[in-house]
N, CA, C and O of each residue as an XYZ file, in Angstrom:
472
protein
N     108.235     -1.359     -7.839
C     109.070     -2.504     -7.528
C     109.308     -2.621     -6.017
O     109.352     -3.743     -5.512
N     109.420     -1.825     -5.476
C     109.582     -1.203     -3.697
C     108.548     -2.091     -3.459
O     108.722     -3.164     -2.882
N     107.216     -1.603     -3.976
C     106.053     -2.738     -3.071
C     106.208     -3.988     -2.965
O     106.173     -4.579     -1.886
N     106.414     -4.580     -4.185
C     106.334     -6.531     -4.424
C     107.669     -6.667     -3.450
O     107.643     -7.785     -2.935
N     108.907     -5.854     -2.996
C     109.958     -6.743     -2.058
C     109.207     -6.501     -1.004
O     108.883     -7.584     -0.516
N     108.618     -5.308     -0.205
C     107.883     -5.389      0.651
C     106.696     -6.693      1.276
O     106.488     -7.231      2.364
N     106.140     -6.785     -0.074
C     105.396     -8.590      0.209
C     106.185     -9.544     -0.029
O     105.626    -10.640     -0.005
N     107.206     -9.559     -0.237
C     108.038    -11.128     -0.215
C     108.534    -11.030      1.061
O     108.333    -11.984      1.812
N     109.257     -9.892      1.542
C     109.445     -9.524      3.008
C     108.510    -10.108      3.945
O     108.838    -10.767      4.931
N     107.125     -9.785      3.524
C     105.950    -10.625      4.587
C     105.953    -11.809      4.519
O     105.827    -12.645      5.415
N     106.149    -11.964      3.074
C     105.707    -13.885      3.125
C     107.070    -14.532      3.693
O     107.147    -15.753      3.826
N     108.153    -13.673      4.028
C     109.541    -14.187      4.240
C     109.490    -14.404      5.558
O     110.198    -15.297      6.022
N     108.594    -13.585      6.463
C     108.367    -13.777      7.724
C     107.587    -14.976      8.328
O     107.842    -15.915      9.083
N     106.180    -14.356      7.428
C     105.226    -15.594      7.757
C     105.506    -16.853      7.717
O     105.034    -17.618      8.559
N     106.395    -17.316      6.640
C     106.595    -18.634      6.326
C     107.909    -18.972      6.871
O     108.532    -19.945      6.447
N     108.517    -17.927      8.132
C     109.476    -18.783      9.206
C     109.005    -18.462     10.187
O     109.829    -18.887     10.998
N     107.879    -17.778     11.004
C     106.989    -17.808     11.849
C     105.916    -19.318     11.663
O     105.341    -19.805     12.636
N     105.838    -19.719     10.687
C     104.825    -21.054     10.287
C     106.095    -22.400     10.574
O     105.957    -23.371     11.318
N     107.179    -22.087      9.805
C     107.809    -22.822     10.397
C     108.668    -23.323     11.557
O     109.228    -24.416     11.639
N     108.666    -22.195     12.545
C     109.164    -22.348     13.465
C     108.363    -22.779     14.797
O     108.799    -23.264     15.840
N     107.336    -22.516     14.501
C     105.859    -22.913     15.486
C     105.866    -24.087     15.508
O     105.829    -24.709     16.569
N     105.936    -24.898     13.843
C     105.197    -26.336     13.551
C     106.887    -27.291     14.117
O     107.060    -28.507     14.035
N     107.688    -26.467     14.544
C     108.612    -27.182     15.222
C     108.727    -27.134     16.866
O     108.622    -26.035     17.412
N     108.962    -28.420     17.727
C     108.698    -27.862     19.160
C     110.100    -29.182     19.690
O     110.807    -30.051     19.181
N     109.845    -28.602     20.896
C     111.461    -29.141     21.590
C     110.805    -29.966     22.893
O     110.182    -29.520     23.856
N     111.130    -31.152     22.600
C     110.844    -31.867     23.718
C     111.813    -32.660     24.290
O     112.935    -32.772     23.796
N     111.380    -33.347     25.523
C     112.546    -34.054     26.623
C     112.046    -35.633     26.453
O     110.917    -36.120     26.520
N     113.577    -36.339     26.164
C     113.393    -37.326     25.688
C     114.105    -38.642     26.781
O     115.238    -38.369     27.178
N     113.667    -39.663     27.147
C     114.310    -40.129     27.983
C     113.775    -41.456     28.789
O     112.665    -41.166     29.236
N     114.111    -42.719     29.128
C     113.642    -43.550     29.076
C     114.155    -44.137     30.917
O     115.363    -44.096     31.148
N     113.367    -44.551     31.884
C     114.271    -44.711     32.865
C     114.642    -43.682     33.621
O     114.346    -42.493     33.502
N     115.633    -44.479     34.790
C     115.787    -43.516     36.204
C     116.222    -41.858     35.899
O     117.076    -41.309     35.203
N     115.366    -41.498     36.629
C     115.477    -39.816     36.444
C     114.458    -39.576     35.712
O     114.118    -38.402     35.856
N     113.608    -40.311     34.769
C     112.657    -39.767     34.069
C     111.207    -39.855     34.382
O     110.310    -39.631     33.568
N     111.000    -40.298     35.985
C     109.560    -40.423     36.278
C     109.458    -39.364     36.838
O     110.210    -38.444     36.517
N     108.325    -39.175     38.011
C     108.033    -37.875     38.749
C     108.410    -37.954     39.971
O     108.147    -39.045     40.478
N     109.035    -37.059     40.782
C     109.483    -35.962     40.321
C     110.192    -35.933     38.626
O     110.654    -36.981     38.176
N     110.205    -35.117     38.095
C     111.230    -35.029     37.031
C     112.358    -34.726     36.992
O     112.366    -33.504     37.137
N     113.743    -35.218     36.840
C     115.140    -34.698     36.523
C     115.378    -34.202     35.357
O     115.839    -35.017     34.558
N     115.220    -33.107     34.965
C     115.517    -32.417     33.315
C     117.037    -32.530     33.259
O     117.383    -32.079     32.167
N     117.965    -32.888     33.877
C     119.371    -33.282     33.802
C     119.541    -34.637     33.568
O     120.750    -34.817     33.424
N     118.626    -36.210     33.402
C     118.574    -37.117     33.252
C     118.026    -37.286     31.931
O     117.819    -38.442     31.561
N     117.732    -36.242     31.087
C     116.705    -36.097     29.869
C     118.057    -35.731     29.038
O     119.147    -35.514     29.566
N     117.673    -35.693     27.045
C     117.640    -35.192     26.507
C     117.008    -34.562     26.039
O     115.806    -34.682     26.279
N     117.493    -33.483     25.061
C     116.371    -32.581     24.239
C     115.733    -32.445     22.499
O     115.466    -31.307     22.113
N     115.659    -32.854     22.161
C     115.200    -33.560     21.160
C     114.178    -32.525     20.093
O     113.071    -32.511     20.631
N     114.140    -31.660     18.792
C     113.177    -30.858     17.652
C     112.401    -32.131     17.474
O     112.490    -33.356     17.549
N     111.738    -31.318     17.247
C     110.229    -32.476     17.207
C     109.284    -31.761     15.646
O     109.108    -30.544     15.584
N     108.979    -32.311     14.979
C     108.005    -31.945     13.879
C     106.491    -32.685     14.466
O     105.960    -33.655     13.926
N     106.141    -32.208     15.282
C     104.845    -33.311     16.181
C     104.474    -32.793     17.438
O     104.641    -31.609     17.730
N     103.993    -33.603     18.173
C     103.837    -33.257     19.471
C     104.934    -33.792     20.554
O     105.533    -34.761     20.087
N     105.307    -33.493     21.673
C     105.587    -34.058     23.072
C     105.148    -35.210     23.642
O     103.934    -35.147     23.833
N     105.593    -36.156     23.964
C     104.672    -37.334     24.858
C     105.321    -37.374     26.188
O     106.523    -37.239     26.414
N     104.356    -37.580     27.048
C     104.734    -38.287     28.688
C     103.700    -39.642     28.467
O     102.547    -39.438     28.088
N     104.158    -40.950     28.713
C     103.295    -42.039     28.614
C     104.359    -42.856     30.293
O     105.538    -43.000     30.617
N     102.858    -43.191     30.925
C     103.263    -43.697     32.022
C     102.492    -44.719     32.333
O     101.281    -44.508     32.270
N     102.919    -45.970     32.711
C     102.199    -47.327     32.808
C     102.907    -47.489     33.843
O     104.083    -47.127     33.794
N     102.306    -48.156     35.211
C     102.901    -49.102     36.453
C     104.030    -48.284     36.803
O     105.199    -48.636     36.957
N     103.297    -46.653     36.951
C     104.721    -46.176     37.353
C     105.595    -45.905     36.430
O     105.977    -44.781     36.756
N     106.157    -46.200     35.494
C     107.119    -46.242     34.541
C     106.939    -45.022     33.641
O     105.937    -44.944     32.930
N     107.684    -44.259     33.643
C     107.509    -42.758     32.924
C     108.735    -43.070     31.225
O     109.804    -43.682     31.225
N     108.373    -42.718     30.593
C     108.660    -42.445     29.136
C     108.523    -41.089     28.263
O     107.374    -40.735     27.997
N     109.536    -40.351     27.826
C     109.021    -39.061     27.638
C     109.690    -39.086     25.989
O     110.822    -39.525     25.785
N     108.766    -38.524     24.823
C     109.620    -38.608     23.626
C     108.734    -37.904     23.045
O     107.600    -37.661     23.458
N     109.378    -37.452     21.771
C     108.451    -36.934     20.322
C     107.801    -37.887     19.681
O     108.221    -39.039     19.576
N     106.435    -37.349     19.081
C     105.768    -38.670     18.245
C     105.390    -37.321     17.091
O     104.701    -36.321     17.294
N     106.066    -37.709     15.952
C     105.897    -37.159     14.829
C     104.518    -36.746     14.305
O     103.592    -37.488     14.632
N     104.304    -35.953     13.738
C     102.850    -35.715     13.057
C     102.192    -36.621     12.125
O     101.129    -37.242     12.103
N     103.489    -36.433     11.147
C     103.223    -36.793      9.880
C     102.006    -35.512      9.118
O     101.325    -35.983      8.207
N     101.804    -34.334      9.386
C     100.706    -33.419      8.708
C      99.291    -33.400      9.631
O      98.406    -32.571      9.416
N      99.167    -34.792     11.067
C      97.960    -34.621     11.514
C      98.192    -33.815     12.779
O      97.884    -34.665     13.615
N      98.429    -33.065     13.259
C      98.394    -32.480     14.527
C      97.481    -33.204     15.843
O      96.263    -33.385     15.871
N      98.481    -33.540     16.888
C      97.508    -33.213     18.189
C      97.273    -33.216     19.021
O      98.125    -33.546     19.845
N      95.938    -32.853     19.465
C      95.930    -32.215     20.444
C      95.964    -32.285     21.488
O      95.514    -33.343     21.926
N      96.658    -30.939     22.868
C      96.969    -30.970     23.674
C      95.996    -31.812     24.707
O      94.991    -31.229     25.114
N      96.319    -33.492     25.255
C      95.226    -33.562     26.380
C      96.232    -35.356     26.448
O      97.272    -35.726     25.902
N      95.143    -36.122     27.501
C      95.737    -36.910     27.579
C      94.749    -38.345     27.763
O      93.622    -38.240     28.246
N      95.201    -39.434     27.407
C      94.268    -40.523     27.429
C      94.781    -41.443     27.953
O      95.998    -41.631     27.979
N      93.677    -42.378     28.604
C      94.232    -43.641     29.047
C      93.991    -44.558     27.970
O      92.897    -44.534     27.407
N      94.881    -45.361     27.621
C      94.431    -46.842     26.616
C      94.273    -47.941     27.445
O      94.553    -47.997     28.643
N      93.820    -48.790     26.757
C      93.236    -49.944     27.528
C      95.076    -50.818     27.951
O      96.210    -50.827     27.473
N      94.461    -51.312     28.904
C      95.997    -52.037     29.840
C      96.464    -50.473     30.893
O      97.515    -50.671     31.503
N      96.181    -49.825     31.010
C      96.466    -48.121     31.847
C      97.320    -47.339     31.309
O      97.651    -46.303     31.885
N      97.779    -47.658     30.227
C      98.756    -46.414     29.873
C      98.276    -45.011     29.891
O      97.158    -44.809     29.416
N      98.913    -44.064     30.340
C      98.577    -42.753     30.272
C      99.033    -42.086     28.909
O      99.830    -43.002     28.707
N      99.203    -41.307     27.848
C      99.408    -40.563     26.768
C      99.121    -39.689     27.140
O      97.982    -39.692     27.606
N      99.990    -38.215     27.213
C      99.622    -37.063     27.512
C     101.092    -36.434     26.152
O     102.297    -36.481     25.905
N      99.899    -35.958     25.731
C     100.272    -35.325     23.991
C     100.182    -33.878     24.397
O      99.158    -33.554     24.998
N     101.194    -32.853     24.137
C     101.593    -31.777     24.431
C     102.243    -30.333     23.409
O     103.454    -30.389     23.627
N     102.157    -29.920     23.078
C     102.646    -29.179     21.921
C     103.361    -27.440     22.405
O     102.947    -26.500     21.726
N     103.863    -27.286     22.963
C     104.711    -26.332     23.169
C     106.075    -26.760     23.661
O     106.239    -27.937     23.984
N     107.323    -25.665     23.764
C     108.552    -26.549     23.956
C     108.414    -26.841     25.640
O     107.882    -26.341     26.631
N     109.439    -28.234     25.183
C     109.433    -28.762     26.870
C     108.325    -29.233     27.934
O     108.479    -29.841     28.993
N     107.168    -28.761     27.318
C     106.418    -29.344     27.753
C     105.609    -30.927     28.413
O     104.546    -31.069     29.018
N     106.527    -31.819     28.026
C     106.613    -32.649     28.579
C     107.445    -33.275     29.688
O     107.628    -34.482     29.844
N     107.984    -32.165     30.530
C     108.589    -32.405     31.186
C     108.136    -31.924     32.411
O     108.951    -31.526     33.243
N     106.463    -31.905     32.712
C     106.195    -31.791     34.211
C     104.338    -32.133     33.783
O     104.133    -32.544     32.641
N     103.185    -31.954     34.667
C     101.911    -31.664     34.565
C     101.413    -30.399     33.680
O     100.384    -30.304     33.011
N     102.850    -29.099     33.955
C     102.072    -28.054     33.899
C     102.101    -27.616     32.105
O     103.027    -28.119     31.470
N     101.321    -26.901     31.496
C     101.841    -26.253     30.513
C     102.288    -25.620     30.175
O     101.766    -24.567     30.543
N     103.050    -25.455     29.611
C     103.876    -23.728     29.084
C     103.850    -23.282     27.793
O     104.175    -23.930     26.799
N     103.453    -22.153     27.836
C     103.709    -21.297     26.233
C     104.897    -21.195     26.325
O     105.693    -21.167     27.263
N     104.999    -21.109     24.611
C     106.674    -20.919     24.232
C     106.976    -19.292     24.280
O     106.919    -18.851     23.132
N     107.239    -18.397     25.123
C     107.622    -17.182     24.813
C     108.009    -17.159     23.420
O     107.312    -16.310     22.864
N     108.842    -17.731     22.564
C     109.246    -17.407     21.037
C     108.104    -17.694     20.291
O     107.891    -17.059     19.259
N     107.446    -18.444     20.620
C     106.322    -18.269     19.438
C     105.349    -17.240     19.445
O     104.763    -16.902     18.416
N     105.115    -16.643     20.727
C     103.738    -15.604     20.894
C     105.361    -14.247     20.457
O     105.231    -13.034     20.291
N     105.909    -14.580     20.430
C     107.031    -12.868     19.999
C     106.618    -13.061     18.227
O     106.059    -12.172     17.585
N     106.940    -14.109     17.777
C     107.038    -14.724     16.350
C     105.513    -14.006     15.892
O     105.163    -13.010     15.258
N     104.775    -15.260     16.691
C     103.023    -14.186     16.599
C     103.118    -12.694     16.085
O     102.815    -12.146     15.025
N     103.702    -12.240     17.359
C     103.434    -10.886     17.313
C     103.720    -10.149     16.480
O     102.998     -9.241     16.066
N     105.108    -10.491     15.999
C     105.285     -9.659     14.858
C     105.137     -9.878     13.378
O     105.220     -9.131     12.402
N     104.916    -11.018     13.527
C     103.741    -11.488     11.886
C     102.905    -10.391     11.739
O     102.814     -9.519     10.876
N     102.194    -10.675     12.984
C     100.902     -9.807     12.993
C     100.816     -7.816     12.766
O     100.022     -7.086     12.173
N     101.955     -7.581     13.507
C     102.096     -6.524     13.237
C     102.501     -5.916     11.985
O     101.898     -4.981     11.459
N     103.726     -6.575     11.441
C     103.909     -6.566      9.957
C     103.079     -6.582      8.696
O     103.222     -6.127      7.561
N     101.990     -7.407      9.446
C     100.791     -7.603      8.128
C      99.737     -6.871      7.730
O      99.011     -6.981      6.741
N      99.748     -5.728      9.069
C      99.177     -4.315      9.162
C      98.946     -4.207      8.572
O      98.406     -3.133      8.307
């Protein structure tokens, strides 16, 4: 009986390591303070089930969550026709400069999935 709590223990991990990943924290914010340079004090912060957006047209910076809905994606960025920029981002905060950042909590989360599953 010791063994089977031992694997619910794993799957108890894994499946809030899965869910805590597929959640990310982004900066939300429309207007002055929200172009570049960036003011992260002119922002909110906003859980996201999705990715990050920075979308910038004529200058005009826009920063928000765009939900998944189950499709993930991926980190990069496009122009659409008329110049909008879309730059789709998936770690926390990450939309709040050029650069990327790993989430320190998720590569810890990683880690000890992984080790556990030994």
């Amino acid at each position: 009986m010791h063994h089977v709590s031992f694997w619910y223990f794993r799957l108890l991990v894994i499946a809030a390591t899965v869910t805590y990943v597929l959640a990310v924290l982004c900066y939300t914010c429309i207007g002055d303070g929200c172009g570049d340079p960036f003011d992260e004090s002119q922002a909110k912060q906003q859980s996201c089930n999705g990715s990050c957006l920075k979308e910038i047209k004529n200058d005009h910076v826009q920063r928000h969550c765009m939900e998944s809905f189950g499709f993930p994606f991926d980190d990069e960025c496009i122009i659409k026709v008329g110049g909008t920029e879309t730059c789709f981002c998936s770690t926390d905060l990450c939309n709040g400069s050029d650069k990327r950042n790993i989430s320190l909590i998720s590569v810890i989360m990683s880690f000890l999935a992984f080790v556990w599953l030994k």
